[in-house]
N, CA, C and O atoms as a printed pandas DataFrame, in Angstrom:
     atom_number atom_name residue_name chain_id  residue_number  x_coord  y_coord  z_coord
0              1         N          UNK        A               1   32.825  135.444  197.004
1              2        CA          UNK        A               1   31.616  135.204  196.221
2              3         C          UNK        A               1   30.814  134.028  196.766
3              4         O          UNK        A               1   29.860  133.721  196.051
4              5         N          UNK        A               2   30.995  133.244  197.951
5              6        CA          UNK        A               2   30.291  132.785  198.677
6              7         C          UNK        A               2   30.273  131.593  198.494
7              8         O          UNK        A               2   29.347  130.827  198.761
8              9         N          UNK        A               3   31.948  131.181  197.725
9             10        CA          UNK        A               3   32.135  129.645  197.276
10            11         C          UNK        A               3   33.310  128.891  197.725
11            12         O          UNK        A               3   34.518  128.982  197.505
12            13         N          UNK        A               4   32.755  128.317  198.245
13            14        CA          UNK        A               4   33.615  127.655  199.235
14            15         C          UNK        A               4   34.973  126.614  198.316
15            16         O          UNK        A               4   34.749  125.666  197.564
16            17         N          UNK        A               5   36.048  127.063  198.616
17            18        CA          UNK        A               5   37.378  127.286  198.075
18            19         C          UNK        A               5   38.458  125.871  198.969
19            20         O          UNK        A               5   39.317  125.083  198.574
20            21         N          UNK        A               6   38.081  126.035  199.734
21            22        CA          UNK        A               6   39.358  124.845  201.050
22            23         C          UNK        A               6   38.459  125.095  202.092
23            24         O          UNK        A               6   37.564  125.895  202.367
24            25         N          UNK        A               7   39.193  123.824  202.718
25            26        CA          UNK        A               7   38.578  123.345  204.007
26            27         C          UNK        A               7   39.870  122.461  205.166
27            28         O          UNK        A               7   40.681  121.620  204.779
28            29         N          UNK        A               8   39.753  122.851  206.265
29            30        CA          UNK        A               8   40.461  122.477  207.040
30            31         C          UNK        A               8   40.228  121.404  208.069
31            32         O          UNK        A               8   39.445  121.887  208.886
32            33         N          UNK        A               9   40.463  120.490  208.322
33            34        CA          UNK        A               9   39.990  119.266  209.470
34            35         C          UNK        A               9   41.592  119.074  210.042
35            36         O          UNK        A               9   42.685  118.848  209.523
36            37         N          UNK        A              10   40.945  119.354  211.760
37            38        CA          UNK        A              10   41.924  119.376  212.492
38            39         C          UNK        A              10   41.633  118.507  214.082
39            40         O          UNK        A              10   40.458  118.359  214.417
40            41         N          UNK        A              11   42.396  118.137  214.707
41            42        CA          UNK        A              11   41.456  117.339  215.892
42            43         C          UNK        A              11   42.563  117.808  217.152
43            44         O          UNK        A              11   43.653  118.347  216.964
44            45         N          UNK        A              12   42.038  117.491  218.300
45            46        CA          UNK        A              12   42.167  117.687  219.365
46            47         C          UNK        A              12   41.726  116.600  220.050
47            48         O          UNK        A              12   40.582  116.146  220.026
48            49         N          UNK        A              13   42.913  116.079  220.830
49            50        CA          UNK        A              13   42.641  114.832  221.480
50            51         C          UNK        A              13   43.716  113.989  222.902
51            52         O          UNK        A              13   44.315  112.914  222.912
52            53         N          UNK        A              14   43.565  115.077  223.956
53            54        CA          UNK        A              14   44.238  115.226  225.093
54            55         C          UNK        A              14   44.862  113.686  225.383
55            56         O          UNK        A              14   45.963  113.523  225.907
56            57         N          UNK        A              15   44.063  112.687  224.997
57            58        CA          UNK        A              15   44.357  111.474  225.374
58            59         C          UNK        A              15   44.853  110.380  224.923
59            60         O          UNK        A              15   44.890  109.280  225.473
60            61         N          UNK        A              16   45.409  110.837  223.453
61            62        CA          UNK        A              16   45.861  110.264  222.409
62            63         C          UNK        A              16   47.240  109.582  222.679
63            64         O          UNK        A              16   48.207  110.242  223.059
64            65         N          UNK        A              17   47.285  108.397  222.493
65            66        CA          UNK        A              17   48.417  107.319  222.942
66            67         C          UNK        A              17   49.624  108.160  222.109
67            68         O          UNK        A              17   50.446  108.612  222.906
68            69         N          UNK        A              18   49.899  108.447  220.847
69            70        CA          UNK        A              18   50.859  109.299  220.737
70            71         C          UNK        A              18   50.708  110.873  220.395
71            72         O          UNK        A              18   49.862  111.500  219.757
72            73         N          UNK        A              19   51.729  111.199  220.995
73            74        CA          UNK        A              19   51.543  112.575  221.231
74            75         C          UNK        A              19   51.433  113.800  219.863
75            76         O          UNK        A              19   50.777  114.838  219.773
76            77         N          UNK        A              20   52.182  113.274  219.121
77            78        CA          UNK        A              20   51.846  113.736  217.666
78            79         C          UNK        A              20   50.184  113.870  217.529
79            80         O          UNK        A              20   49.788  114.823  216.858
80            81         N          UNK        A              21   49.476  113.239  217.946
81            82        CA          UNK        A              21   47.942  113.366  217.597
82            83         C          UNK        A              21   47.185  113.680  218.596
83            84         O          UNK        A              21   46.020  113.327  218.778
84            85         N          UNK        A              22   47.986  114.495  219.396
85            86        CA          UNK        A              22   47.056  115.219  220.698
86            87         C          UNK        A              22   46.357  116.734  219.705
87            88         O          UNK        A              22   45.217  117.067  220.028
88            89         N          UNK        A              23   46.866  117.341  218.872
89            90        CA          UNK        A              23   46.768  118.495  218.598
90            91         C          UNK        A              23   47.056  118.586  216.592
91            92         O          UNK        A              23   48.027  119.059  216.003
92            93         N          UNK        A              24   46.249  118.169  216.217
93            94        CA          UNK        A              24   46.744  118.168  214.868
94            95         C          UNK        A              24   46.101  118.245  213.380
95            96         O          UNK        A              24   45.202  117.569  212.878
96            97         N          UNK        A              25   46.641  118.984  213.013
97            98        CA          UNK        A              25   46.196  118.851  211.776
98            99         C          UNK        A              25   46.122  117.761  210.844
99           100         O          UNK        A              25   47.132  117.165  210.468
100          101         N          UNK        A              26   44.647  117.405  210.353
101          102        CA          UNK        A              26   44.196  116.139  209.687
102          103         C          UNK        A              26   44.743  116.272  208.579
103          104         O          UNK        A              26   45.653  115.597  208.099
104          105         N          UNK        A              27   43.956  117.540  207.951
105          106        CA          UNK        A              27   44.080  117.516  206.313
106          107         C          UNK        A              27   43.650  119.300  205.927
107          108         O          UNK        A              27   43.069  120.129  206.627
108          109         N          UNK        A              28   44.231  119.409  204.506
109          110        CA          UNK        A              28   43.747  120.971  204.734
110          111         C          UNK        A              28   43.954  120.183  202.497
111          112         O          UNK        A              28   44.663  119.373  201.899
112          113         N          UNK        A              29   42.660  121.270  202.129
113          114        CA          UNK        A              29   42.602  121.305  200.743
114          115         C          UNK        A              29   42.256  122.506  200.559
115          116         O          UNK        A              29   41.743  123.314  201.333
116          117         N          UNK        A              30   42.629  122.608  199.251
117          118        CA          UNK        A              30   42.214  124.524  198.906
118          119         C          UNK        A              30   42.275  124.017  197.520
119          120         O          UNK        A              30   43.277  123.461  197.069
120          121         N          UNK        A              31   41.042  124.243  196.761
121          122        CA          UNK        A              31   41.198  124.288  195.455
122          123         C          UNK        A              31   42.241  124.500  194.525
123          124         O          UNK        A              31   42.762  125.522  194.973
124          125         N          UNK        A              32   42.942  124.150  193.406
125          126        CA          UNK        A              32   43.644  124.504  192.447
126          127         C          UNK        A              32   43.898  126.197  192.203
127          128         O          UNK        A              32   44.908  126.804  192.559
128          129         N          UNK        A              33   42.849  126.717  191.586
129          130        CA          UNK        A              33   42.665  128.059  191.150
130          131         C          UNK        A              33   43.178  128.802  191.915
131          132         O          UNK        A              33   43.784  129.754  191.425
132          133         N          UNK        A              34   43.142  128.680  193.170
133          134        CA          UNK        A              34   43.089  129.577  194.609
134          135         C          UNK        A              34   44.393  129.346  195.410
135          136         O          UNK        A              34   44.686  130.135  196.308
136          137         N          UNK        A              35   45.072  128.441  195.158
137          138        CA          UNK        A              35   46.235  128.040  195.615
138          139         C          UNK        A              35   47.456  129.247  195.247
139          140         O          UNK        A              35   47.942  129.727  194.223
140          141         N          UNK        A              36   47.600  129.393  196.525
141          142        CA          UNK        A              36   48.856  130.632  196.100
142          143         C          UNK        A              36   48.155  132.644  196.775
143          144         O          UNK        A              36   48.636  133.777  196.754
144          145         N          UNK        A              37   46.802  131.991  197.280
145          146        CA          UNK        A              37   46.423  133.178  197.183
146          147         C          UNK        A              37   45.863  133.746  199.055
147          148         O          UNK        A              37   45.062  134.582  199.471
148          149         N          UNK        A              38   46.647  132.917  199.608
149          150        CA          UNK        A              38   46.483  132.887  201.071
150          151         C          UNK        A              38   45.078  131.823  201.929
151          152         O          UNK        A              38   45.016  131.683  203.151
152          153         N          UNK        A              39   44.364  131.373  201.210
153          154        CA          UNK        A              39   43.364  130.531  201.922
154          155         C          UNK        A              39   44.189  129.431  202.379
155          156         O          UNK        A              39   43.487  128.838  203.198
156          157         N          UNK        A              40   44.993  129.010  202.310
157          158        CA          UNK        A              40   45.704  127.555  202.814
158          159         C          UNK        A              40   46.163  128.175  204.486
159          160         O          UNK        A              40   45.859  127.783  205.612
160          161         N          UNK        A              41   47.180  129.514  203.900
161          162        CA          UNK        A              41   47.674  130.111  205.773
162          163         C          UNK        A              41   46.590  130.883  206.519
163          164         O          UNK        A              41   46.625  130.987  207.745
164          165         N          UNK        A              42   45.713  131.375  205.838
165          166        CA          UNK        A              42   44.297  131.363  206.682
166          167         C          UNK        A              42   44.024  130.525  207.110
167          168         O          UNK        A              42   44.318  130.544  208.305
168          169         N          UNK        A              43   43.315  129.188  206.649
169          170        CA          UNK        A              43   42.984  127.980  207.519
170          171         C          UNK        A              43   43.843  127.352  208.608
171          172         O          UNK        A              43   43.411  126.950  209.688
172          173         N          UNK        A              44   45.190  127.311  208.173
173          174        CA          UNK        A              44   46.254  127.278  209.112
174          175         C          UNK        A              44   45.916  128.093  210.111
175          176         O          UNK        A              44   45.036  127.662  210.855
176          177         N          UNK        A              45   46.318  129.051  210.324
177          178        CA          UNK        A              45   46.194  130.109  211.356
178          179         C          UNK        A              45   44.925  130.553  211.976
179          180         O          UNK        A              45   44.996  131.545  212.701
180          181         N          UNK        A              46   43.870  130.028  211.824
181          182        CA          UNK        A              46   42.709  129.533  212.389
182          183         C          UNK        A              46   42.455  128.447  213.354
183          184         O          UNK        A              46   41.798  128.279  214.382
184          185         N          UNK        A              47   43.277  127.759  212.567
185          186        CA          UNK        A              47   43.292  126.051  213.360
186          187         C          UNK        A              47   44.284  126.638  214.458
187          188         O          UNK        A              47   44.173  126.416  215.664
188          189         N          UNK        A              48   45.179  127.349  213.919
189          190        CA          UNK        A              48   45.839  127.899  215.361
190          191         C          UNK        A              48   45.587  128.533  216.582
191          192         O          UNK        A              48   45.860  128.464  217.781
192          193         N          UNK        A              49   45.164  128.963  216.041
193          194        CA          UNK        A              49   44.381  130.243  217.090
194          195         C          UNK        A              49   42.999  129.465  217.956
195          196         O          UNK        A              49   42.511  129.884  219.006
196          197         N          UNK        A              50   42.589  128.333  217.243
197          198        CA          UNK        A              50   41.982  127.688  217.808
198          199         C          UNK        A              50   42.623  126.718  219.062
199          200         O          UNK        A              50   42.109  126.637  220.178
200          201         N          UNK        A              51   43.558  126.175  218.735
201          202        CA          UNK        A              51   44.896  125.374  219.438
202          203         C          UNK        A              51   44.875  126.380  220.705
203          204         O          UNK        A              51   44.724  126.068  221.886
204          205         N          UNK        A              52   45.074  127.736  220.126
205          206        CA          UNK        A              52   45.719  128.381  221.660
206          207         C          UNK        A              52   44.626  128.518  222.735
207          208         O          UNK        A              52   44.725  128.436  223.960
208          209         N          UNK        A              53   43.351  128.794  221.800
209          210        CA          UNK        A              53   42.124  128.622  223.051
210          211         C          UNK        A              53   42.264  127.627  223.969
211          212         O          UNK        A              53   42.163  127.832  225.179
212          213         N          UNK        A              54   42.528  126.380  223.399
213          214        CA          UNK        A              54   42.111  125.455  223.882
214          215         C          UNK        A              54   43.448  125.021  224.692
215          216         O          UNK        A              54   43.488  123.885  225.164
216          217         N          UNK        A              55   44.563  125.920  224.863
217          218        CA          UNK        A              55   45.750  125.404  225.837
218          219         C          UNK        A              55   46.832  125.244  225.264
219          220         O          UNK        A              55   47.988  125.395  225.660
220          221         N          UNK        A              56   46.280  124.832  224.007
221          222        CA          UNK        A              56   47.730  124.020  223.416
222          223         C          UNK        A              56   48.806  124.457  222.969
223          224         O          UNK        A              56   48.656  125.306  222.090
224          225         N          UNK        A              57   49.874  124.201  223.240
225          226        CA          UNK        A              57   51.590  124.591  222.861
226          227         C          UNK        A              57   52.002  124.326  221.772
227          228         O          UNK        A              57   52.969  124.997  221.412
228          229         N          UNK        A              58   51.486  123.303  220.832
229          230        CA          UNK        A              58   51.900  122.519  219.723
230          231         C          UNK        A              58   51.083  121.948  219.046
231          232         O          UNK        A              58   50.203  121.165  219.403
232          233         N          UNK        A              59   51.422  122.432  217.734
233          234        CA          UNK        A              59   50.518  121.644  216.511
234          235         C          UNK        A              59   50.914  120.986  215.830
235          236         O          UNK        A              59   51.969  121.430  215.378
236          237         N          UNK        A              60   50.436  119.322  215.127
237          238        CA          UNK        A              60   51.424  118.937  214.755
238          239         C          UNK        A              60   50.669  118.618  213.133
239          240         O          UNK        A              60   49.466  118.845  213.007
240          241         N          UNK        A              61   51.446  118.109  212.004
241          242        CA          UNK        A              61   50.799  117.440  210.651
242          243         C          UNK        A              61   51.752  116.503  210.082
243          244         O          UNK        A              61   52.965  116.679  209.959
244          245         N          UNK        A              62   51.168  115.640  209.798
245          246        CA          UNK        A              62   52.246  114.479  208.622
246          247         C          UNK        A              62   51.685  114.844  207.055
247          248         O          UNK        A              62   50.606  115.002  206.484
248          249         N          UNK        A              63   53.407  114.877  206.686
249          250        CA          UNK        A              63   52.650  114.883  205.264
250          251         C          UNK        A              63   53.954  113.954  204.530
251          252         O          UNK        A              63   54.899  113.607  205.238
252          253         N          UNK        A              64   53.906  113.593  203.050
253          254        CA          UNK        A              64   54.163  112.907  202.250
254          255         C          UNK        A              64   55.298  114.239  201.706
255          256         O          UNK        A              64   55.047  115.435  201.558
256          257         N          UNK        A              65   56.851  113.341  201.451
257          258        CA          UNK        A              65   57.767  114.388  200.581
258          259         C          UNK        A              65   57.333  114.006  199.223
259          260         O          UNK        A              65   56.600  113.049  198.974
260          261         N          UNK        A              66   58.004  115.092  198.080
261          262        CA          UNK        A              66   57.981  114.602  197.217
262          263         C          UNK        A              66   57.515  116.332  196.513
263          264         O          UNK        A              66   56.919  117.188  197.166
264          265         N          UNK        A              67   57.897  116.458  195.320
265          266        CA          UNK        A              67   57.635  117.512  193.933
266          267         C          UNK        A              67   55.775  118.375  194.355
267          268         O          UNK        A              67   55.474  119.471  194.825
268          269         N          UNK        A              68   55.275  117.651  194.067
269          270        CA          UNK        A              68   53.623  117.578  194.108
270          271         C          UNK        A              68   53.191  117.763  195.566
271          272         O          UNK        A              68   52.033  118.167  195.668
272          273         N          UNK        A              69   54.023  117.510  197.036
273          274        CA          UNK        A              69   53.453  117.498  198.397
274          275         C          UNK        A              69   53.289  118.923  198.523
275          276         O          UNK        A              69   53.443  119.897  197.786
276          277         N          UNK        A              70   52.830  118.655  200.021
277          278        CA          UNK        A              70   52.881  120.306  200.326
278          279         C          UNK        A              70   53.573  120.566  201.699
279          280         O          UNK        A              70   53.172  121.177  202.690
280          281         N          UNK        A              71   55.021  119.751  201.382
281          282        CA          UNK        A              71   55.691  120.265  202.603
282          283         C          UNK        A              71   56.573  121.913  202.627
283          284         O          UNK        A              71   57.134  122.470  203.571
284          285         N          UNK        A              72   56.408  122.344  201.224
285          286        CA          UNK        A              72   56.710  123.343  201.390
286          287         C          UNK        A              72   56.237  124.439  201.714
287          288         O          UNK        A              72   56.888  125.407  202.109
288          289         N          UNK        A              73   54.399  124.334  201.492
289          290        CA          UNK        A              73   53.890  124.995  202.231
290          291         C          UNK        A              73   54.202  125.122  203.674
291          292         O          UNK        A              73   54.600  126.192  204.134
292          293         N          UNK        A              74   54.041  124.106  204.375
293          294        CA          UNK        A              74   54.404  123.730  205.818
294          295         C          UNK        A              74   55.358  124.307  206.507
295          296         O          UNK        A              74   55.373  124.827  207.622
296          297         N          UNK        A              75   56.297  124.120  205.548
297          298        CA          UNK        A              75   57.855  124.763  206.181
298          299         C          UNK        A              75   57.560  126.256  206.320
299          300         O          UNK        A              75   57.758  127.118  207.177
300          301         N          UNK        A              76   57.213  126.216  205.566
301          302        CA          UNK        A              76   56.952  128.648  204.745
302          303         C          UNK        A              76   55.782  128.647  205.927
303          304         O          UNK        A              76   55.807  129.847  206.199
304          305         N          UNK        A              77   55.109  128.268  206.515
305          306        CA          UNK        A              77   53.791  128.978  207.400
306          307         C          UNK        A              77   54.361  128.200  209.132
307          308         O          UNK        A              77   53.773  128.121  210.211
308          309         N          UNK        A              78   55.606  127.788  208.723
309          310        CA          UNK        A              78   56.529  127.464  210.234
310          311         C          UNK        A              78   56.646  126.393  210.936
311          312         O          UNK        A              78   57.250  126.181  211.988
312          313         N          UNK        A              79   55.731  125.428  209.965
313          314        CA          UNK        A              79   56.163  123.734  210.917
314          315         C          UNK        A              79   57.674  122.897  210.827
315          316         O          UNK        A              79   58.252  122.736  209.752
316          317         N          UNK        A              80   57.957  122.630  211.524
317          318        CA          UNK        A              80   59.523  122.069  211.236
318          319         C          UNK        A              80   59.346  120.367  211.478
319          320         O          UNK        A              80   58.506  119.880  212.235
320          321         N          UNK        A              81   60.144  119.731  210.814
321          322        CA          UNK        A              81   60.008  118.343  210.733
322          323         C          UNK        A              81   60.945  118.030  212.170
323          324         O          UNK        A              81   62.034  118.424  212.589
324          325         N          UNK        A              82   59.606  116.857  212.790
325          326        CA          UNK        A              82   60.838  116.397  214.596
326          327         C          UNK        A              82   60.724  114.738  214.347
327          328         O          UNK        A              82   61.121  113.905  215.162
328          329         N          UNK        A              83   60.110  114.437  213.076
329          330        CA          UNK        A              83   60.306  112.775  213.377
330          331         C          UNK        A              83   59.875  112.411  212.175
331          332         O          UNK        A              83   59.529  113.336  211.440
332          333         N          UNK        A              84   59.768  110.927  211.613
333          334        CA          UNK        A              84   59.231  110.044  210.762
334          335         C          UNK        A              84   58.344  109.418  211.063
335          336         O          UNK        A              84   58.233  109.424  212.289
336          337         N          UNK        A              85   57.217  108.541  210.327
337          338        CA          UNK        A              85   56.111  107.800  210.917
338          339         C          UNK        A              85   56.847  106.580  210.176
339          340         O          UNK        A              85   57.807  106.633  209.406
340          341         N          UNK        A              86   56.398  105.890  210.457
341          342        CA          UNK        A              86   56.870  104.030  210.153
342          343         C          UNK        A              86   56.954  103.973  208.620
343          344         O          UNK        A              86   58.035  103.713  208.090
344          345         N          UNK        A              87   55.696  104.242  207.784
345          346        CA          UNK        A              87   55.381  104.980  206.756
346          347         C          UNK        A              87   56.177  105.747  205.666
347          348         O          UNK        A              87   55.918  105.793  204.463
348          349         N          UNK        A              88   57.527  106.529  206.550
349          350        CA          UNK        A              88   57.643  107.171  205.926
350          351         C          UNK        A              88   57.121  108.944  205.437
351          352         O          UNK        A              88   57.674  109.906  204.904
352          353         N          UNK        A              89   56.045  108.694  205.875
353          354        CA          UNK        A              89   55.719  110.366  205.908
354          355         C          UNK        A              89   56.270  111.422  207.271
355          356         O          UNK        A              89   56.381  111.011  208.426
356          357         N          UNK        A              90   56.488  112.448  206.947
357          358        CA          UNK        A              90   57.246  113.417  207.803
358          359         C          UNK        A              90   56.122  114.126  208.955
359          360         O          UNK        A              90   55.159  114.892  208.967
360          361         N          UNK        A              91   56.845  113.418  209.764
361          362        CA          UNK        A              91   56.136  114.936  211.220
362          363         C          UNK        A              91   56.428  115.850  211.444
363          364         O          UNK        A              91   57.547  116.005  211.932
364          365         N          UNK        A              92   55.729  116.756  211.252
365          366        CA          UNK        A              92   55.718  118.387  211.552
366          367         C          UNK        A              92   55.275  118.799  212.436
367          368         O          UNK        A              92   54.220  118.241  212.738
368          369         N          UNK        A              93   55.717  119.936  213.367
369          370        CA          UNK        A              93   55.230  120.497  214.371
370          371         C          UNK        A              93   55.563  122.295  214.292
371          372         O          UNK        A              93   56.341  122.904  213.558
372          373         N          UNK        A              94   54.536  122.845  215.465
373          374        CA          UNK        A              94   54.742  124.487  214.780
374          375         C          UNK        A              94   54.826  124.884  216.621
375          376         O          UNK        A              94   54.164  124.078  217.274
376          377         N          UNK        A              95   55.347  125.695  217.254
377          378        CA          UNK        A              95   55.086  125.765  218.552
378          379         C          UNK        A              95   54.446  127.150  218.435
379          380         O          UNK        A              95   55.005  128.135  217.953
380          381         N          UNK        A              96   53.228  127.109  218.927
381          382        CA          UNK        A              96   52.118  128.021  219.366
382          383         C          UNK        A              96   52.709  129.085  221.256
383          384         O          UNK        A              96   51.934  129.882  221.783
């Protein structure tokens, strides 16, 4: 219906001092209502498919554990956790 629901920000950045942020997903939101109804692994799999144009082997995202995160999305659309950030939030990666 021509209403924009989620949005995905993702970057690409060959030169990035760590490698986690050569290829990665920023942030991804999808409205409440709509959650559950595939726009989250659409945007995912966009950003992917974009990744592969552009060369890349690996995508990566940090996110926050916890009840309310959305690492379970993450896990279910195939990123697997390969590290920690200082922080505390989890690195994910998906191999393309």
């Amino acid at each position: 219906d021509d209403k924009v629901v989620g949005f995905i920000h993702g970057n690409f950045d060959d030169q990035a001092g760590q490698e986690e942020f050569r290829a990665a997903l920023w942030r991804i939101n999808v409205e409440a209502d709509v959650q559950g109804s595939g726009v989250g692994t659409f945007a995912v799999n966009a950003l992917i498919e974009e990744a592969r144009t552009r060369g890349v082997d690996r995508l990566t995202v940090l996110w926050e554990r916890g009840e309310e995160g959305p690492e379970n999305f993450f896990l279910r659309i195939g990123f697997s956790p390969i590290g920690e950030t200082p922080y505390g939030e989890v690195i994910g990666a998906i191999t393309l």
